[in-house]
N, C-alpha and C positions, 0 to 999 in steps of 0.2 A: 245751532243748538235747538232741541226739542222742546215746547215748552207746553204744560198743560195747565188744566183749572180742575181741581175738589171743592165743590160746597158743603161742607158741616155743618146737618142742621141738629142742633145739639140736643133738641127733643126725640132724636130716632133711635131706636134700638135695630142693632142688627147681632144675629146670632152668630157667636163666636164661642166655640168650647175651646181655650188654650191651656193643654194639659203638658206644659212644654217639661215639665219636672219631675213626672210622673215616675218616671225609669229612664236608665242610660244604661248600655251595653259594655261588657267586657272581655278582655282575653278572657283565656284560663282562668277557672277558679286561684289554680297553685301558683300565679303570677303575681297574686294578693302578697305572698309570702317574702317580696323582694322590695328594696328601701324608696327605689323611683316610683315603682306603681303606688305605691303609697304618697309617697311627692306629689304625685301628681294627680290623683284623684282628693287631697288632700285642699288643694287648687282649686279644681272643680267643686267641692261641696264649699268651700268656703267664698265663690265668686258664684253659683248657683245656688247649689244646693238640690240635689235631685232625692225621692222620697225610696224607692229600688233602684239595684242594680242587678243583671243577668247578668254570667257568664256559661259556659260549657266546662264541664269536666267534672260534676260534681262526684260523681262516680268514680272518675278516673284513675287510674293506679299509682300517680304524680300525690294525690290528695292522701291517697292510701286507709279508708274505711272499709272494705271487705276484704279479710282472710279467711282462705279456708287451711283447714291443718286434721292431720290423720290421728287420730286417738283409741288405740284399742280394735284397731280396723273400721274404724267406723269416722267419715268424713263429717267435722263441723266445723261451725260458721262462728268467728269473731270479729268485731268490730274495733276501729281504731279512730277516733276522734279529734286528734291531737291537732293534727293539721289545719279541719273543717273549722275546731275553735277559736284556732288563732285568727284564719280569714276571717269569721264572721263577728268575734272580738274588734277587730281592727274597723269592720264596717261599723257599727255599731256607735265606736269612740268618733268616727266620722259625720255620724246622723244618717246610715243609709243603712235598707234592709236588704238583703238578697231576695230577686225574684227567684224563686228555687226551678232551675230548668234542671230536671230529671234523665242526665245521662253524663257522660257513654256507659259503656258495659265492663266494669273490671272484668279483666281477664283470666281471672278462676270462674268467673258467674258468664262467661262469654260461650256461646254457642259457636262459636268459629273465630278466625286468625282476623278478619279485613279489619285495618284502621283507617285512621286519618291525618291528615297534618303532618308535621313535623315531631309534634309531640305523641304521636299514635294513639289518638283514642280511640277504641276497640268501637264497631259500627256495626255489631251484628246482636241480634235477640239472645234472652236469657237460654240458658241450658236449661235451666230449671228457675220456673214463676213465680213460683212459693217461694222460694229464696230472694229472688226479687224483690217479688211485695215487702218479704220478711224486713229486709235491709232495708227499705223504702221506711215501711212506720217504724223501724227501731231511732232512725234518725231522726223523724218526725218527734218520737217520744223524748229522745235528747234534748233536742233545741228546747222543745216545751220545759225542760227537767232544770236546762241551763237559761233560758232566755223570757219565761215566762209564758204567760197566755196568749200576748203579743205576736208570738209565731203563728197562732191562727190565721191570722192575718197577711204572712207573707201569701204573695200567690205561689200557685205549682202551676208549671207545665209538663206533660208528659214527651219527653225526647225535644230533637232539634231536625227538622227538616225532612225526617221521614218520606219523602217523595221524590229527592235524590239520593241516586244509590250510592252515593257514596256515603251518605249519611247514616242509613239503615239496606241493609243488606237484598239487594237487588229490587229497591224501594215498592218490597213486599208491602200491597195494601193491607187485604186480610190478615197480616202477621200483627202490622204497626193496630191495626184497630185490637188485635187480641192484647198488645202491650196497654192501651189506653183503657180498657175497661177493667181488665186485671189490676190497675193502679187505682182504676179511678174508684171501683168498688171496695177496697183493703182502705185507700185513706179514707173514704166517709164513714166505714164503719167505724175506723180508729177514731176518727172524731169528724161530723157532719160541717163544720164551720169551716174547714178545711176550703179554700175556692181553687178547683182543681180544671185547667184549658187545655185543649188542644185542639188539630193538629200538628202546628207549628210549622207548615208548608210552606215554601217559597219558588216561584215561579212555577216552573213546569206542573202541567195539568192541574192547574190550581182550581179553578171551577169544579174539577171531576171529582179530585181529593173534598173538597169540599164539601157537595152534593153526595159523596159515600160515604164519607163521616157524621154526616147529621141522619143518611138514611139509619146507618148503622146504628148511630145510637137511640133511633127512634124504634128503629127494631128490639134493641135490647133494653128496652123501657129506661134509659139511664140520660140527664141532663147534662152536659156539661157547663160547667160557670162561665167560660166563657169560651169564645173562639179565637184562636193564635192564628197570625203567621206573618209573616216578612213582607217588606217591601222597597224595590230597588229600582234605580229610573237610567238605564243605560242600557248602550246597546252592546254586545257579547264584545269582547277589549280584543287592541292589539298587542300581540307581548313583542318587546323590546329589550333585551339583553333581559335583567330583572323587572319593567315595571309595564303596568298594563294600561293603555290608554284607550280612554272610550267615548263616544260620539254617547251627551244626554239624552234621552227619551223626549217625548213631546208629553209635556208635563198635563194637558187634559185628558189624554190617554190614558195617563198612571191616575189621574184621579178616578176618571172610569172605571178602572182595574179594581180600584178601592170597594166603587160603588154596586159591583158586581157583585162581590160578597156578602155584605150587605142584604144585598135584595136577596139569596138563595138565603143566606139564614132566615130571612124576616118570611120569604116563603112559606115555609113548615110552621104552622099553627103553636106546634108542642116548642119552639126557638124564637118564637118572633119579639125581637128585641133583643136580644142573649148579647151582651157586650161582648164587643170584638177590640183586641190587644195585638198592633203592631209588635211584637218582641222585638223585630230588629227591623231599621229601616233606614235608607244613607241613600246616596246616589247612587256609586260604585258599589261591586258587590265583591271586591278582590282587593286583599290586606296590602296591594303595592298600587295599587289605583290611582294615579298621580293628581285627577282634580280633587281627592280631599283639602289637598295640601292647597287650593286655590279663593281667590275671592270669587271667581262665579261659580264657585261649590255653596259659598258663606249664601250670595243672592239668591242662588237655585232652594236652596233650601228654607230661605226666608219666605217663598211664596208657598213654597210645603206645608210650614208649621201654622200658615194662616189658616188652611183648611183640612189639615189632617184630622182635627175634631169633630167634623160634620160629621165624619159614618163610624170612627172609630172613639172609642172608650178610654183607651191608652196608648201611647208609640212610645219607642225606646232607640233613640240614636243610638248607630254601634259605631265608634266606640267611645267614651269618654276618653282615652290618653291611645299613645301610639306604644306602648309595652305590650307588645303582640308577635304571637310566633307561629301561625300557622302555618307561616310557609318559610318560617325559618327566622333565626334572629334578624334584624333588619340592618342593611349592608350601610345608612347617611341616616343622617339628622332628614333631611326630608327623603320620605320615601314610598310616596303615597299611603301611609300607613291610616288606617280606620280611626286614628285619633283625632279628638277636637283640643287637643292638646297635644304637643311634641316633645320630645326628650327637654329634659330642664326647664320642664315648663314653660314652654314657648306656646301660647295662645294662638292658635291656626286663628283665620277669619271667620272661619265658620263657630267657633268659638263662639264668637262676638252674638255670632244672629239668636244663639241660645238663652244669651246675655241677656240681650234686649227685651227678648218675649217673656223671660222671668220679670226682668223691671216692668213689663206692660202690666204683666199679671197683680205684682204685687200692686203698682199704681191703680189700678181698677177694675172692674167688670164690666162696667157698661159700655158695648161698643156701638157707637157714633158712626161708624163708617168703614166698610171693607171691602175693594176690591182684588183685581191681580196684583195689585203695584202697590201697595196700601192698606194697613187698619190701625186704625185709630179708636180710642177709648177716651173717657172722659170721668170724672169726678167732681162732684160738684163744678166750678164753676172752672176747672182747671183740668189740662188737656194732657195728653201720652200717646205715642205713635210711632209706626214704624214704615219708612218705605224703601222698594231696593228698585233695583235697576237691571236685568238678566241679562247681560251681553247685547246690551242697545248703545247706540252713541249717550254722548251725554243731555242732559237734560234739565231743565227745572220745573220743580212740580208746585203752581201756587196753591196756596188751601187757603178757601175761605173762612174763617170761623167767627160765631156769634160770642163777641165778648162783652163786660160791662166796661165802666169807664175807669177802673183801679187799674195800676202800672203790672204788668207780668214778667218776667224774666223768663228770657228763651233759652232754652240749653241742647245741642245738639251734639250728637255722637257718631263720629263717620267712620267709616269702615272703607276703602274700597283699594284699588292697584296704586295708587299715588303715597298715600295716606296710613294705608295699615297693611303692609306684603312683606310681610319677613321672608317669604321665598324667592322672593325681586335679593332685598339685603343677600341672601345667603348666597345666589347665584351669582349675584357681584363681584362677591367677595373669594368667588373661587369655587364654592360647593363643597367647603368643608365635611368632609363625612363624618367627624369625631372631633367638630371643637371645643376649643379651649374655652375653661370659665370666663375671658373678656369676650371669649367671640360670642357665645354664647350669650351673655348678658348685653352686648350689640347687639344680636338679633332679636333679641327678647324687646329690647328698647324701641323695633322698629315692625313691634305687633301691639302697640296701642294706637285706640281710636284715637282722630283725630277731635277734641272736645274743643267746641264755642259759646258764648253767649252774649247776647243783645237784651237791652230792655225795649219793651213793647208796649206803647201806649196807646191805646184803642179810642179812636177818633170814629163816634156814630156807634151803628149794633153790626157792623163786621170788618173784622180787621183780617187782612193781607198778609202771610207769610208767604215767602218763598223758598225751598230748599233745591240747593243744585245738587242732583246725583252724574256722579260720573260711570263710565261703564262699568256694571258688576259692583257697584256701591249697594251697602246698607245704611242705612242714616235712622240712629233714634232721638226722638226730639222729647222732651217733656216742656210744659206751658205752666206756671205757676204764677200764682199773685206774690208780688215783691214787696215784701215787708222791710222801709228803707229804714232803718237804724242808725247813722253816722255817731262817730265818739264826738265828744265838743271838740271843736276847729278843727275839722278834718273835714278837708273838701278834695274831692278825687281829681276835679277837674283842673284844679291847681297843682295837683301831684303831678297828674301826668304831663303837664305842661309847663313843670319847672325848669330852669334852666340860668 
């Protein structure tokens, strides 16, 4: 077994932005409308709590806000709300705001036939712009009419991915910049509070897109709030009847990728600084991707969330739950699907590592110590941490800490293949694609962390913890002073060694 040494020295600060709550991703808007997706994002804001959420489709003919209808020969435009209210009602009784991502293209306002998905949202630019914008701030003016001042504050993105053609129509440059200025000019005058991003690019020619978006809008004297776009760490999947499997990226590479970005915005004089907003970012990039469903998706990703704050502003896991249909309803209970959540709320692992970095947050700011493997925070005189283990043998990692001579109580949360694999239980048990409320509530049983605790009495100014990570573990610990309370004649060490 691997064994190593951390020294915490409790007077250090190291920089750490953990915006782990920021935003989470979703299907379809119109997915909002059904009993599970609510179940189960219901879950997540009540074991997180995340402040947005994005999906796609806001547009889309499923959601149903533009009609056009003939009258007197003469073609006009009416709007239908009905739908948009109930989803963003239902977010709302949740504690989450929609990040408003600005597409697809109803298919009366569509300039051609090409869609997408399963559920076909339309991927090609307006027929007509004006109409566009039009529908664009009339819905702007609703939300405010129904929701308050508060919607200023959602953010906007102009489109999704605009630089595959599947996404926009033969991932026309010059078109997608004619969509972003045309948007971006109609919302400020509607109202300037408005914080309006794009590109929203992912992978391919990302540098390019990049560097012709900021010329662009230097050209047309116009700022945007901020700069979007995706980020995914694998390499192109193998498909297998339904599910796709993929070899991880080499995780300083993607962070390079990140830092790229970065440096071309910070570049340009007229951008330097301009927050940059992950909208969407996960390992896998494909809704059947089978390590979501894994603990070394949960580890991979806990070393992500340590440093996604260096260059960016905001990231947005996709997805919070596996109620997702791009490429079709999903055929099992596990099925690589973009959730950090699975049908009947079954807490994936990766789940967990989301977990922890909200308890960091909430336990503290001030971080004490951060590497690959590890960051730890502290608060006054009492401690919070997280470390994982990515596909290595197993290990024990000892941390030194400066403690005074008061008793603490150790508490630790383990995550990893032994301990917390409801996809181990599920495949056990046969691979149930559709089970039953006891299977169900079995596997559910066998996607909690494993939870421990010891008292810690600090002998001198540093005491010895030692935590054992097994392969693909995440383990979060918190360190607290122990305030011992006993009722009169109650002594624990007589309990437990009655007999």
């Amino acid at each position: 077994m691997n064994k190593e040494q951390i020294i915490v020295d409790p007077g250090n600060r190291v920089e750490f932005n953990n915006r782990v709550d920021f935003c989470v991703g979703t299907g379809r808007l119109g997915l909002a409308l059904t009993e599970e997706y609510l179940k189960e994002l219901e879950y997540v804001q009540k074991m997180i709590g995340f402040s947005f959420i994005r999906g796609h489709g806001l547009f889309s003919d499923d959601v149903s806000i533009y009609h056009e209808y003939e009258e007197d020969g003469v073609t006009k435009v009416e709007y239908n709300y009905t739908y948009i209210d109930r989803i963003f009602d239902a977010y709302l009784k949740l504690d989450i705001r929609p990040y408003l991502e600005l597409g697809f293209m109803p298919k009366q306002l569509a300039s051609g036939e090409q869609t997408i998905f399963y559920w076909k949202g339309n991927t090609t630019p307006p027929k007509d712009y004006s109409r566009w914008t039009d529908m664009v701030i009339a819905l702007l003016e609703h939300l405010k009419q129904r929701y308050g001042e508060e919607v200023t504050g959602w953010p906007i993105e102009v489109w999704n991915e605009p630089n595959l053609p599947g996404f926009w129509l033969k991932a026309d440059m010059e078109e997608y910049f004619k969509l972003f200025k045309e948007t971006f000019l109609a919302i400020k005058k509607y109202d300037s509070r408005f914080k309006v991003g794009g590109p929203a690019i992912c992978g391919v020619r990302d540098a390019e897109w990049i560097e012709a978006f900021l010329k662009f809008c230097k050209k047309e004297g116009i700022c945007p709030d901020n700069i979007t776009r995706h980020h995914y760490t694998v390499e192109f999947p193998e498909r297998i009847g339904h599910y796709d499997y993929s070899k991880l990226e080499d995780q300083e590479m993607r962070f390079a990728n990140l830092q790229s970005t970065r440096d071309i915005v910070d570049s340009f004089e007229e951008f330097n600084g301009l927050p940059i907003h992950l909208t969407e970012f996960s390992t896998s990039y494909t809704p059947k991707g089978v390590i979501h469903d894994t603990n070394i998706n949960a580890a991979y990703l806990a070393r992500q969330l340590s440093r996604l704050g260096d260059v960016n502003d905001a990231y947005s896991y996709w997805t919070f739950g596996d109620i997702f249909e791009e490429q079709g309803v999903p055929n099992s209970l596990f099925h690589g699907g973009f959730g950090m959540v699975a049908a009947g709320n079954i807490p994936k692992p990766t789940f967990w590592t989301f977990y922890f970095y909200k308890q960091l947050k909430l336990f503290g700011t001030d971080c004490v110590y951060r590497d690959d493997k590890a960051v730890i925070v502290k608060k006054d005189e009492e401690y919070s941490g997280i470390f994982w283990n990515i596909d290595e043998d197993d290990r024990v990692t000892e941390c030194v800490l400066g403690l005074n001579n008061k008793e603490y109580t150790l508490i630790t949360k383990t995550v990893d293949e032994t301990c917390c694999n409801p996809l181990k239980l599920w495949h056990d048990m046969g691979e149930p694609a559709y089970p039953t409320k006891d299977e169900t509530e079995l596997i559910k049983a066998a996607a909690q962390p494993l939870t421990e605790s010891c008292i810690i009495k600090p002998e001198g100014n540093e005491t010895k913890l030692s935590f054992g990570l097994k392969k693909n573990a995440v383990v979060y610990f918190t360190l607290k002073k122990r305030y011992y309370t006993p009722d009169r004649g109650y002594d624990y060490d007589k309990v437990i060694s009655f007999h």
